[in-house]
Gaussian input, Z-matrix of N, CA and C with variables (Angstrom, degrees):
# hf/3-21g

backbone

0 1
 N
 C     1     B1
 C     2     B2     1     A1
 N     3     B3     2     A2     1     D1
 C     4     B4     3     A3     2     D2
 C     5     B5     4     A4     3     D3
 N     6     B6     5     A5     4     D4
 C     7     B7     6     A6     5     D5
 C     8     B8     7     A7     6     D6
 N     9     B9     8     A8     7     D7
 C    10    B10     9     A9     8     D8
 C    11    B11    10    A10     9     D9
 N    12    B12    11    A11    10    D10
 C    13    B13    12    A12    11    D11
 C    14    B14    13    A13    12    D12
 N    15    B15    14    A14    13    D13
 C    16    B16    15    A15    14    D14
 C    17    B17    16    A16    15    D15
 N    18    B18    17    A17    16    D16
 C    19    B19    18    A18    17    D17
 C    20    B20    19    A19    18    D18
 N    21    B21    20    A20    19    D19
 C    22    B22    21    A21    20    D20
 C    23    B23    22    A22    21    D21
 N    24    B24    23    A23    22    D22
 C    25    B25    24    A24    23    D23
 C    26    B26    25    A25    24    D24
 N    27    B27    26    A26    25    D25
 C    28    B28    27    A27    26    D26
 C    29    B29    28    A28    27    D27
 N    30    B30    29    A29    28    D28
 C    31    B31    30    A30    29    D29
 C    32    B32    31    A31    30    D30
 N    33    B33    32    A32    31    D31
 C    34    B34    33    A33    32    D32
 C    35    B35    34    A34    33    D33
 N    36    B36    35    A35    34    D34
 C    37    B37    36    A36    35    D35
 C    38    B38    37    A37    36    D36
 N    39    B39    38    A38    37    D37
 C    40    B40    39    A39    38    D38
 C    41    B41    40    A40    39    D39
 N    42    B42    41    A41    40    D40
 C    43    B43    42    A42    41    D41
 C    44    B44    43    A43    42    D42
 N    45    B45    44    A44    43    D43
 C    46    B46    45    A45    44    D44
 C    47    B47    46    A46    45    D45
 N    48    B48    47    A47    46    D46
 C    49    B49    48    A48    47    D47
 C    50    B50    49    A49    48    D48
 N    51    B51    50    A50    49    D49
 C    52    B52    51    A51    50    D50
 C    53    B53    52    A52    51    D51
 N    54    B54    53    A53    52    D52
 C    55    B55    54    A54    53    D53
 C    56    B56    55    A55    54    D54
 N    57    B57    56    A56    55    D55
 C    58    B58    57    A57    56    D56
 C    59    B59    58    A58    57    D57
 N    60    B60    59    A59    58    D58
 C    61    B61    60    A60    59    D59
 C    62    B62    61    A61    60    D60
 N    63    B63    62    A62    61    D61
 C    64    B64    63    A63    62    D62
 C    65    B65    64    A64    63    D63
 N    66    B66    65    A65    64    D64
 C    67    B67    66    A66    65    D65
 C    68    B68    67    A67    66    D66
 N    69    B69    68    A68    67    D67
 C    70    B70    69    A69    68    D68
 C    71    B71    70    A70    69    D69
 N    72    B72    71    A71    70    D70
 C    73    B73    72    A72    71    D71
 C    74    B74    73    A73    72    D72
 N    75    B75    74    A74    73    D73
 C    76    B76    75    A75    74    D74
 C    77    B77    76    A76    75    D75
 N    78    B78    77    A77    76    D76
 C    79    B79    78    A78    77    D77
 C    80    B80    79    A79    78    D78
 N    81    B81    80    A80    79    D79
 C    82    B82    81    A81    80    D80
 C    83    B83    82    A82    81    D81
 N    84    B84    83    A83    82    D82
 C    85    B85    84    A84    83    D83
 C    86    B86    85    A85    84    D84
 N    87    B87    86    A86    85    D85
 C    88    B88    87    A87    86    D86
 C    89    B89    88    A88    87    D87
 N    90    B90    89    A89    88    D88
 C    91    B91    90    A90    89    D89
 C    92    B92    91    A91    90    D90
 N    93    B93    92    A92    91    D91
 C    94    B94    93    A93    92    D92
 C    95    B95    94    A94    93    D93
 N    96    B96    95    A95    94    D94
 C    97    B97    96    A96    95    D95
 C    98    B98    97    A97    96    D96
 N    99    B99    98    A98    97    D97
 C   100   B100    99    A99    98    D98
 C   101   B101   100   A100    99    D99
 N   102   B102   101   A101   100   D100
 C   103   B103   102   A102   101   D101
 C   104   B104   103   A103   102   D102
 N   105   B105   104   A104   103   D103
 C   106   B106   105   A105   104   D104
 C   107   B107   106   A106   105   D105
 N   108   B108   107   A107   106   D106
 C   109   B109   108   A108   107   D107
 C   110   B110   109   A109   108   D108
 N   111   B111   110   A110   109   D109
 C   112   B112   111   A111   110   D110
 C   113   B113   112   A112   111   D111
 N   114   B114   113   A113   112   D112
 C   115   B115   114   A114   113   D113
 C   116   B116   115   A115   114   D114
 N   117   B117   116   A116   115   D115
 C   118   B118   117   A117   116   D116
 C   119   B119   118   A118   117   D117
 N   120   B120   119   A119   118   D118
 C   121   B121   120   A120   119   D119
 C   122   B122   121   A121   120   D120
 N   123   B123   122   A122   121   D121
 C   124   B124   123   A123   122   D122
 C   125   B125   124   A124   123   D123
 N   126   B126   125   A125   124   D124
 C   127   B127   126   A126   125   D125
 C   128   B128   127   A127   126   D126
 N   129   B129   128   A128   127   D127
 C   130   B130   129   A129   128   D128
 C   131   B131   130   A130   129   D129
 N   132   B132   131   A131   130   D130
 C   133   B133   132   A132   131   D131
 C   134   B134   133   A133   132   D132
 N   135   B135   134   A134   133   D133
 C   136   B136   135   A135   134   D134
 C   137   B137   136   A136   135   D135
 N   138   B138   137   A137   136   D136
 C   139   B139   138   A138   137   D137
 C   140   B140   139   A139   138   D138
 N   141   B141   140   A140   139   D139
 C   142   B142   141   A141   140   D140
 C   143   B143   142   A142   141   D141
 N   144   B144   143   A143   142   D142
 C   145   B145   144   A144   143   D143
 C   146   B146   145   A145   144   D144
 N   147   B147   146   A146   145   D145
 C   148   B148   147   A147   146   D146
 C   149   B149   148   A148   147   D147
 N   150   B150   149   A149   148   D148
 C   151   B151   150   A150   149   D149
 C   152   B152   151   A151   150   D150
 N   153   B153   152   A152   151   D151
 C   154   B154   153   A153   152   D152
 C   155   B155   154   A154   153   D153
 N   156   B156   155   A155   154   D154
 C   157   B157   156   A156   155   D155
 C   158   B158   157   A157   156   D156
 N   159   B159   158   A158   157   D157
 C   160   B160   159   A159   158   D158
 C   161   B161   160   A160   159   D159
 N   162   B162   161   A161   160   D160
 C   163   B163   162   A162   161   D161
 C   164   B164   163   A163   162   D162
 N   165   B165   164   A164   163   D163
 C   166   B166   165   A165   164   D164
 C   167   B167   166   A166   165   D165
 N   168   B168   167   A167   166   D166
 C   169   B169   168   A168   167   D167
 C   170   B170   169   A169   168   D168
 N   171   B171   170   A170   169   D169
 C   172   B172   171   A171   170   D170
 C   173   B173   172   A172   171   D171
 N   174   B174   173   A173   172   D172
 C   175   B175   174   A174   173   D173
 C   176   B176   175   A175   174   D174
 N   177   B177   176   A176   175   D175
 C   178   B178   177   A177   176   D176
 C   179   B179   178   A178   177   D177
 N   180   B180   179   A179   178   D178
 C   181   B181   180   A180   179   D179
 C   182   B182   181   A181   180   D180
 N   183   B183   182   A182   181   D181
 C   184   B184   183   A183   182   D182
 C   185   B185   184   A184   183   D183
 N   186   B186   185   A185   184   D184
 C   187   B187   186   A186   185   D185
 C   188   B188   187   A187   186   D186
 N   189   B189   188   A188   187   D187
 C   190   B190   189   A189   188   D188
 C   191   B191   190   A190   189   D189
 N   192   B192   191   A191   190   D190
 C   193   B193   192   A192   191   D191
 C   194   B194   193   A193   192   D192
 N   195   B195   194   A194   193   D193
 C   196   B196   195   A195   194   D194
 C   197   B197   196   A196   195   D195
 N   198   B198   197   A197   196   D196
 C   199   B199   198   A198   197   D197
 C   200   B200   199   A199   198   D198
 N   201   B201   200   A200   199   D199
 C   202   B202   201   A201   200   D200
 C   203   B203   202   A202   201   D201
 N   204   B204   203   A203   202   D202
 C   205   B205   204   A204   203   D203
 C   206   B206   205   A205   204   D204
 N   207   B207   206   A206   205   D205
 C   208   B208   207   A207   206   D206
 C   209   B209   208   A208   207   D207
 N   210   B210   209   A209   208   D208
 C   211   B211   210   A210   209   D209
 C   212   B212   211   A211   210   D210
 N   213   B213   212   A212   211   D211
 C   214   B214   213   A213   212   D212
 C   215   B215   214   A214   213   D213
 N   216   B216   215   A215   214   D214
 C   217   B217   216   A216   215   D215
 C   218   B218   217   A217   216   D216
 N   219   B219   218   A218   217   D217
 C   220   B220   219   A219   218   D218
 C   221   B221   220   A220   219   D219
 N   222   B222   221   A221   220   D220
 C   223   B223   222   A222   221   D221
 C   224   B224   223   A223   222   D222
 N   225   B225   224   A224   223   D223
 C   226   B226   225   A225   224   D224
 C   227   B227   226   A226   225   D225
 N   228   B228   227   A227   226   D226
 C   229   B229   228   A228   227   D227
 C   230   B230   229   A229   228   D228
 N   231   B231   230   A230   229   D229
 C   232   B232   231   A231   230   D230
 C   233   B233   232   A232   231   D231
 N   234   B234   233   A233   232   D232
 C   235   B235   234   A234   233   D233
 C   236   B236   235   A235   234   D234
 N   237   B237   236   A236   235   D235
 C   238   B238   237   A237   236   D236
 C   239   B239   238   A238   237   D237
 N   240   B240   239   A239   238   D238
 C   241   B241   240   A240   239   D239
 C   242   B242   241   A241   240   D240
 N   243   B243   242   A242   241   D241
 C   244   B244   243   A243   242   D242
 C   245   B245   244   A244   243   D243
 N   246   B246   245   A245   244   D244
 C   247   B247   246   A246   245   D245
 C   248   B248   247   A247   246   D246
 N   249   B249   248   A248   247   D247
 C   250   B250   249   A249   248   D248
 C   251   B251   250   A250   249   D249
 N   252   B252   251   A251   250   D250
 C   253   B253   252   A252   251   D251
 C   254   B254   253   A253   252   D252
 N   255   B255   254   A254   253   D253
 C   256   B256   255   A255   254   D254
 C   257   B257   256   A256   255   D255
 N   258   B258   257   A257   256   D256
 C   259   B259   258   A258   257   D257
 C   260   B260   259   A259   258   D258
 N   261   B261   260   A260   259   D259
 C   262   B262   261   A261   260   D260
 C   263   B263   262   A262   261   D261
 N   264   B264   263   A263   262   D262
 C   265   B265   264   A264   263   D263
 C   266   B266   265   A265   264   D264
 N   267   B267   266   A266   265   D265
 C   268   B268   267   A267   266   D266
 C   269   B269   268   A268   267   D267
 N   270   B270   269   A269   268   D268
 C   271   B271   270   A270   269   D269
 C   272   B272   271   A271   270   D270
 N   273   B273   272   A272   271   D271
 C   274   B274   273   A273   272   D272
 C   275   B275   274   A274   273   D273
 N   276   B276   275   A275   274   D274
 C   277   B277   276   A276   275   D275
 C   278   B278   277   A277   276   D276
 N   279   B279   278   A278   277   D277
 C   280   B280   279   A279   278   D278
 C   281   B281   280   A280   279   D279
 N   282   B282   281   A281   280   D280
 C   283   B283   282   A282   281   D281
 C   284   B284   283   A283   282   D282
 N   285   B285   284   A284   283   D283
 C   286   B286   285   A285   284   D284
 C   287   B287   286   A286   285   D285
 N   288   B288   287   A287   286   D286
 C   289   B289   288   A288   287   D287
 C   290   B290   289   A289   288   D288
 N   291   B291   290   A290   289   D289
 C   292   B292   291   A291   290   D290
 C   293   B293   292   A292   291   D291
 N   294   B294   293   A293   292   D292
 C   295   B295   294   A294   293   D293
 C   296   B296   295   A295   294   D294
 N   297   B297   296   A296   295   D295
 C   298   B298   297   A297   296   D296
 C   299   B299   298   A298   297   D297

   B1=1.4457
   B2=1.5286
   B3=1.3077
   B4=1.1950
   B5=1.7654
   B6=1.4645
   B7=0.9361
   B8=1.7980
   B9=1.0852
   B10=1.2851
   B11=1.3402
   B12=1.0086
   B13=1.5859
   B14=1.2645
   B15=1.7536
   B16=0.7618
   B17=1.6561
   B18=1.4062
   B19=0.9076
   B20=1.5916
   B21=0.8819
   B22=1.9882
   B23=1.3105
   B24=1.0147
   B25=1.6181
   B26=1.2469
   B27=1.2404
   B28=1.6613
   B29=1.1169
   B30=1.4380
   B31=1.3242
   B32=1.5708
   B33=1.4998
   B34=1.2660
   B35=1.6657
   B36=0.9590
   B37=1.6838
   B38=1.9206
   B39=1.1621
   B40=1.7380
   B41=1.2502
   B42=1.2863
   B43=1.9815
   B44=1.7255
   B45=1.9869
   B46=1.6543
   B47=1.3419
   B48=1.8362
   B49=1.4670
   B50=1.7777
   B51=1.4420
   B52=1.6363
   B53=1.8908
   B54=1.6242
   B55=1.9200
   B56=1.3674
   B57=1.2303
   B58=1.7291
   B59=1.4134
   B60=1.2922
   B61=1.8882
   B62=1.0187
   B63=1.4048
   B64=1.4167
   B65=2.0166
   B66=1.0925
   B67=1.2352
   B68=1.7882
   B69=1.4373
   B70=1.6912
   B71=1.5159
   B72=1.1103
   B73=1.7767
   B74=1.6709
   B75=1.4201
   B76=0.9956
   B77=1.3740
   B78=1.2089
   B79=1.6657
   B80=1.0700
   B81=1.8095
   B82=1.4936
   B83=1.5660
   B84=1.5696
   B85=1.2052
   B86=1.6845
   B87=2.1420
   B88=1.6394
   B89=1.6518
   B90=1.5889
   B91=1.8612
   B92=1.6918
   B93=1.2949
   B94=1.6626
   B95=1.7826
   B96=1.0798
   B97=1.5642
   B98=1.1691
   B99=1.3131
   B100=1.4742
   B101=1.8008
   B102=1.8735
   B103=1.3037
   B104=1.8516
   B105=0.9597
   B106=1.9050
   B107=1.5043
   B108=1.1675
   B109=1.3702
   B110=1.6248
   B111=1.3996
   B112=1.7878
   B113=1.9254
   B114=1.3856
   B115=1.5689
   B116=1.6220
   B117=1.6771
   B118=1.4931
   B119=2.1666
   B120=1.6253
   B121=1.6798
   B122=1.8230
   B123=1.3278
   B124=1.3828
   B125=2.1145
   B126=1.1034
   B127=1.4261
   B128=1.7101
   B129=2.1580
   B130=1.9482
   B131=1.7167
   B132=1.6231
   B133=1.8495
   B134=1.4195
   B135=1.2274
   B136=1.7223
   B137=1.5314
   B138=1.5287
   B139=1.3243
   B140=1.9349
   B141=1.4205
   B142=1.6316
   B143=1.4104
   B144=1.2079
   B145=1.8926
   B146=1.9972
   B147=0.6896
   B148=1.6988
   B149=1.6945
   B150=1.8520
   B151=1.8970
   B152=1.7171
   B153=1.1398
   B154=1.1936
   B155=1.5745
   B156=1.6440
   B157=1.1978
   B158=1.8319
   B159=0.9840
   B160=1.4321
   B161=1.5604
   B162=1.3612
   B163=1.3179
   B164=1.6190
   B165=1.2505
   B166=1.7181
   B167=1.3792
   B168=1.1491
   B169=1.4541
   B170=1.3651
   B171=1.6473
   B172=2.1943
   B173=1.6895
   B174=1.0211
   B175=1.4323
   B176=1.4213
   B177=1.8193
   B178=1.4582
   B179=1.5157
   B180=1.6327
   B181=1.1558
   B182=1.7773
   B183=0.9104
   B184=1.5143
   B185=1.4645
   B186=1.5058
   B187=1.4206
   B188=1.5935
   B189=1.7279
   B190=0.6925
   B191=1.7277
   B192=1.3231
   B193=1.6201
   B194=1.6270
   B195=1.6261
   B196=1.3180
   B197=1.8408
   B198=1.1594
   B199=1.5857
   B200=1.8418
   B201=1.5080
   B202=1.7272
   B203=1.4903
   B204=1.2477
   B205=1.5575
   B206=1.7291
   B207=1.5114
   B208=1.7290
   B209=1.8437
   B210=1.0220
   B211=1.8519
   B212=2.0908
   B213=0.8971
   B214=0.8226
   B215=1.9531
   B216=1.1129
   B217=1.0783
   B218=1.6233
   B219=1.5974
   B220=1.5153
   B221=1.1044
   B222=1.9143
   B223=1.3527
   B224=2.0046
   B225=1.2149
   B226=1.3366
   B227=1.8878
   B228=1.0780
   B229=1.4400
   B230=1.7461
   B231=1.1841
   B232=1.3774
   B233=1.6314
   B234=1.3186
   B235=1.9083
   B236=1.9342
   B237=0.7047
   B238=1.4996
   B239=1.0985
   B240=1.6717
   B241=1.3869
   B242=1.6462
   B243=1.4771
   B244=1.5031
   B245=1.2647
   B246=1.3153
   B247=1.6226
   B248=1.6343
   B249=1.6518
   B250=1.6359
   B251=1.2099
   B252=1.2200
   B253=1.6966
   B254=1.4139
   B255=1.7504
   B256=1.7699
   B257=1.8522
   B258=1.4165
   B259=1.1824
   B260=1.3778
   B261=1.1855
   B262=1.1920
   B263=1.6736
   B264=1.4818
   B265=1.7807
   B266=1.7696
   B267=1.2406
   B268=1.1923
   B269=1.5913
   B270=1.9029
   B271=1.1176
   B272=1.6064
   B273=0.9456
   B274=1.5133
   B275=1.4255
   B276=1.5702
   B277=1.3464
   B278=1.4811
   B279=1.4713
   B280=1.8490
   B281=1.8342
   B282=1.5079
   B283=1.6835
   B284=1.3087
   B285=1.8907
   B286=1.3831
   B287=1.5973
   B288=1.4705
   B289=1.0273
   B290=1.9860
   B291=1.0802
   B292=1.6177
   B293=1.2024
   B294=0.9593
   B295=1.6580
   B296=1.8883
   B297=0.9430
   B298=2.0028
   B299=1.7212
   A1=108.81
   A2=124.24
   A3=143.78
   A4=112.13
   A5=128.11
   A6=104.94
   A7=109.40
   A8=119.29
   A9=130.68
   A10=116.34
   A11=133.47
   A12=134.09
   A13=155.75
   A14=101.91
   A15=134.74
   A16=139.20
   A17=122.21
   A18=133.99
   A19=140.29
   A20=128.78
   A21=136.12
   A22=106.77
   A23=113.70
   A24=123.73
   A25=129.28
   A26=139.41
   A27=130.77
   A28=119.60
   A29=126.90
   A30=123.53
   A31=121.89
   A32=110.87
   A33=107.07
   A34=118.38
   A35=139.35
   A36=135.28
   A37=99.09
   A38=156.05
   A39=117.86
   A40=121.06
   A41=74.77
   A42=75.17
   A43=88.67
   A44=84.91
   A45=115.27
   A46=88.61
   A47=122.25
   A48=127.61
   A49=89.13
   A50=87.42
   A51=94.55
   A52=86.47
   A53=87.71
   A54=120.80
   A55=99.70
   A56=106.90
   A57=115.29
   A58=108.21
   A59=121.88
   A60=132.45
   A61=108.66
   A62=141.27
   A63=151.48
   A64=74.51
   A65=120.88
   A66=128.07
   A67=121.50
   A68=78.58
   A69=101.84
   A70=106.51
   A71=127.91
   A72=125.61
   A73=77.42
   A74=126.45
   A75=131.14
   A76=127.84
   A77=130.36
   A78=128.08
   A79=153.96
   A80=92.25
   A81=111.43
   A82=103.88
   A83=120.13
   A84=97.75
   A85=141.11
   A86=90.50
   A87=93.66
   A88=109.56
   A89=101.21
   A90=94.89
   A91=91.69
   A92=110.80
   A93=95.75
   A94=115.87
   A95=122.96
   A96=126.67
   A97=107.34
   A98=128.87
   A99=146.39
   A100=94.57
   A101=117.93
   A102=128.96
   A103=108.43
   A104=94.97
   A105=110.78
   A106=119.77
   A107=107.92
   A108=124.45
   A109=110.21
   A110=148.73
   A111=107.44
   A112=81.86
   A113=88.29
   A114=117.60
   A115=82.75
   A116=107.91
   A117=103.80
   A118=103.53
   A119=106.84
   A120=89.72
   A121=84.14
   A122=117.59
   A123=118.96
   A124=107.63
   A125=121.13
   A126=113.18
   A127=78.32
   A128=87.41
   A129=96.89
   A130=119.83
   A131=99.03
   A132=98.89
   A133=96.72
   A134=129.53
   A135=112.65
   A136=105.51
   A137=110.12
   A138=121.56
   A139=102.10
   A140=103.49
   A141=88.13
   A142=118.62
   A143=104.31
   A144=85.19
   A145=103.19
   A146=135.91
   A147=137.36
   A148=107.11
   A149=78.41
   A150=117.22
   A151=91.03
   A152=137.27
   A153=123.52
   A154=143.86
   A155=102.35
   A156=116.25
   A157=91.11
   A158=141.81
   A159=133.74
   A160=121.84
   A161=102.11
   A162=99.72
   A163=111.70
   A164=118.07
   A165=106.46
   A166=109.61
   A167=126.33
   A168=119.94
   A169=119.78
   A170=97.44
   A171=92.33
   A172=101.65
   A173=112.64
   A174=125.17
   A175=118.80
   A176=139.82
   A177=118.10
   A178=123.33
   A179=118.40
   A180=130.01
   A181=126.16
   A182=105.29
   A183=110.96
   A184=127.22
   A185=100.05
   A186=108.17
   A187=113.65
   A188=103.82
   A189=123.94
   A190=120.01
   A191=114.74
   A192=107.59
   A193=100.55
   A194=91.93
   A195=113.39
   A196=119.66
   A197=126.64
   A198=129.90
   A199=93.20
   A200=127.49
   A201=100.60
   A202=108.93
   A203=84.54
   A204=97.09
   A205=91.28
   A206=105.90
   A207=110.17
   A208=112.81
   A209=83.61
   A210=78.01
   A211=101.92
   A212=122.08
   A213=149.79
   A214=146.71
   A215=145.30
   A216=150.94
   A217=109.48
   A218=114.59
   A219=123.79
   A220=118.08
   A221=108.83
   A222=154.75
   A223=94.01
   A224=142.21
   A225=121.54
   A226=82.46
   A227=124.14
   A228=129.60
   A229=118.23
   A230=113.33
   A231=106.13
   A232=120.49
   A233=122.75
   A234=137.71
   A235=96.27
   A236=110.08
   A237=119.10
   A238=111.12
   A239=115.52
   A240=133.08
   A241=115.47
   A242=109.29
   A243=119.93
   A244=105.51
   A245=123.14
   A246=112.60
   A247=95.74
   A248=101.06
   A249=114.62
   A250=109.11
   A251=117.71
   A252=112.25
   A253=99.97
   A254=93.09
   A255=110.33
   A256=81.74
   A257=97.23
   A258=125.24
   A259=152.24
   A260=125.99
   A261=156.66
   A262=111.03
   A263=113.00
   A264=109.22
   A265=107.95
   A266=104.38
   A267=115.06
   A268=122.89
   A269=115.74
   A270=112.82
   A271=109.66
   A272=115.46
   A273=105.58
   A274=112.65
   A275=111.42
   A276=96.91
   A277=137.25
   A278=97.31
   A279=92.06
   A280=89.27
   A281=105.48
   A282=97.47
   A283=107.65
   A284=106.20
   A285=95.58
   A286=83.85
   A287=130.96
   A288=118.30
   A289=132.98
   A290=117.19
   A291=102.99
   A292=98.98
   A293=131.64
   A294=134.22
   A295=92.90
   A296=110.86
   A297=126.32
   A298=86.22
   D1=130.53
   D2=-175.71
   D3=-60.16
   D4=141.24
   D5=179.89
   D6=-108.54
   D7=152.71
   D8=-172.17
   D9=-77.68
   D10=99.42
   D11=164.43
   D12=-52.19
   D13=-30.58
   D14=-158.34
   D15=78.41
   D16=-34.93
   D17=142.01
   D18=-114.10
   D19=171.97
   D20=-174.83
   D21=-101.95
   D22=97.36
   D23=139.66
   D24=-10.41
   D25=98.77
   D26=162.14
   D27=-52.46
   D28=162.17
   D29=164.73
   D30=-61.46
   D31=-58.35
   D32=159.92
   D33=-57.90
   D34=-40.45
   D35=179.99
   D36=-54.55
   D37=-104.98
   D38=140.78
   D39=95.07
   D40=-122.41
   D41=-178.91
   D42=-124.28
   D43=145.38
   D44=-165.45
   D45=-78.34
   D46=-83.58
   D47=-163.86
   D48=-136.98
   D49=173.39
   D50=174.29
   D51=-119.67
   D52=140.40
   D53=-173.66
   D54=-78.50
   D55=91.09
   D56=149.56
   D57=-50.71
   D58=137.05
   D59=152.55
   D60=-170.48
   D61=-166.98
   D62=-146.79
   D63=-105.02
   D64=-69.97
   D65=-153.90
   D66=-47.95
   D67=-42.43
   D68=173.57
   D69=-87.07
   D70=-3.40
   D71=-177.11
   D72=-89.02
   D73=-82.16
   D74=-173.31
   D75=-31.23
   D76=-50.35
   D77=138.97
   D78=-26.38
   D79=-28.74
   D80=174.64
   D81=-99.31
   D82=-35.65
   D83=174.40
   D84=-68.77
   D85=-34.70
   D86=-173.82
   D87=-99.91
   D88=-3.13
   D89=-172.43
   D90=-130.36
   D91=28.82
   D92=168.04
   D93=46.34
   D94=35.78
   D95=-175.59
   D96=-133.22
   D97=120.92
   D98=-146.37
   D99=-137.05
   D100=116.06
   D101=171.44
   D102=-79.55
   D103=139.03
   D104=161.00
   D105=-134.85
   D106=127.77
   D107=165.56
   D108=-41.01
   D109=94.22
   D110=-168.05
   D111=-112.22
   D112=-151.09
   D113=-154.98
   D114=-95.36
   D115=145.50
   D116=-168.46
   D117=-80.41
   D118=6.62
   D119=-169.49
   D120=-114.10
   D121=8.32
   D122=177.47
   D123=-44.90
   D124=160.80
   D125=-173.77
   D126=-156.32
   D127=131.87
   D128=174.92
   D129=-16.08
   D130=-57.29
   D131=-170.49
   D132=-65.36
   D133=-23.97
   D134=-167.82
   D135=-65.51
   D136=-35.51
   D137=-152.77
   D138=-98.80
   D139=-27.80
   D140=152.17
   D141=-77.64
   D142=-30.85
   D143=-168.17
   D144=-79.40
   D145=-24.81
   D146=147.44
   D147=-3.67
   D148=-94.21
   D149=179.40
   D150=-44.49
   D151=-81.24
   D152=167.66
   D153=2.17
   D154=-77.36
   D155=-171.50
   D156=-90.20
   D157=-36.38
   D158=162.14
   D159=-36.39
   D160=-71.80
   D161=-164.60
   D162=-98.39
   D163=-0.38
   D164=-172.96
   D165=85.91
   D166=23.66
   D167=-178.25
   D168=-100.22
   D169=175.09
   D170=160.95
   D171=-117.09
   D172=112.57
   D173=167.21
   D174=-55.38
   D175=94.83
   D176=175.64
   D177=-79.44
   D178=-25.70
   D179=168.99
   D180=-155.73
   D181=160.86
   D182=166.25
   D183=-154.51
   D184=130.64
   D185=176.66
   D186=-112.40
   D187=154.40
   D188=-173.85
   D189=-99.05
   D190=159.31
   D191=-179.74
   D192=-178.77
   D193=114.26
   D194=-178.62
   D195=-91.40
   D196=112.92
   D197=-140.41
   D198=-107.92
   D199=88.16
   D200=-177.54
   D201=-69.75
   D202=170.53
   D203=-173.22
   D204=-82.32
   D205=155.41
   D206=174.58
   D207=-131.54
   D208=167.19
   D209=-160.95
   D210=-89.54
   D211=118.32
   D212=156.28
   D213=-50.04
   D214=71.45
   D215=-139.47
   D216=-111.16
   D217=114.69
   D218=174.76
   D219=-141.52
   D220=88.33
   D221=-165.00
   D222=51.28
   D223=-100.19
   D224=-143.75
   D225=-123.87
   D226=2.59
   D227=156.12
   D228=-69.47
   D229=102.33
   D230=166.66
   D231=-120.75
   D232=131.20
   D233=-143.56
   D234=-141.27
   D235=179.51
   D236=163.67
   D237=-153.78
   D238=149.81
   D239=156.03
   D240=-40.36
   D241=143.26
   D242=171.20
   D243=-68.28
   D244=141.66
   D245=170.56
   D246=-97.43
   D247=163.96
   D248=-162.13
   D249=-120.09
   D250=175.02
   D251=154.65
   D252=-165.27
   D253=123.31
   D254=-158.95
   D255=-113.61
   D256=150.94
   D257=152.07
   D258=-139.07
   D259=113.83
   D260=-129.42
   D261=-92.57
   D262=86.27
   D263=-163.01
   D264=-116.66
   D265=112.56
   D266=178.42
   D267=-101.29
   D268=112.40
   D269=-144.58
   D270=-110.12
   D271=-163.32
   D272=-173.90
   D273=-88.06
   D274=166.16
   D275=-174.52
   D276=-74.72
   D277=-3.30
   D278=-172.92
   D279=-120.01
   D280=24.52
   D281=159.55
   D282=-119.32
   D283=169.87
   D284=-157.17
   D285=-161.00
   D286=139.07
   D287=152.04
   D288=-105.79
   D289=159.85
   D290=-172.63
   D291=-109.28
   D292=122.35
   D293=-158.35
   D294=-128.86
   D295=-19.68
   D296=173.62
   D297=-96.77

């Protein structure tokens, strides 16, 4: 059962940026799986239908992964990390997005 939010998500409201790194270059080139930063009340269907209606694609899956933020110490300064929430969309094989 779905949980209720209270409000609906836009497509653009979604996904923030898509995560450049060595890890995610690599994902996108040999396993077709492209990372995004999204919105932390984003839910899988929000975040396919986005990738979807954005880019022209076929979406086969997406995972989710919630990152907490951790507390952080620089000498008698202590801050914490933002916590994230990346999502993980693996697309079909003869789609492709150009994000370069």
């Amino acid at each position: 059962m779905p949980i209720e939010i209270g409000f609906e998500l836009r497509n653009h409201e979604v996904l923030r940026r898509p995560l450049i790194t060595e890890k995610t270059t690599y994902l996108s080139e040999r396993r077709n799986c492209f990372v995004f930063l999204v919105d932390s009340a984003a839910t899988k269907q929000n975040v396919k239908e986005a990738v979807e209606a954005h880019w022209s694609v076929r979406v086969l899956s997406v995972r989710i992964q919630n990152r907490v933020g951790k507390s952080r110490r620089f000498k008698t300064i202590v801050g914490e990390t933002s916590p994230a929430k990346r999502a993980f969309v693996t697309l079909h094989e003869d789609d492709r997005i150009a994000l370069f």
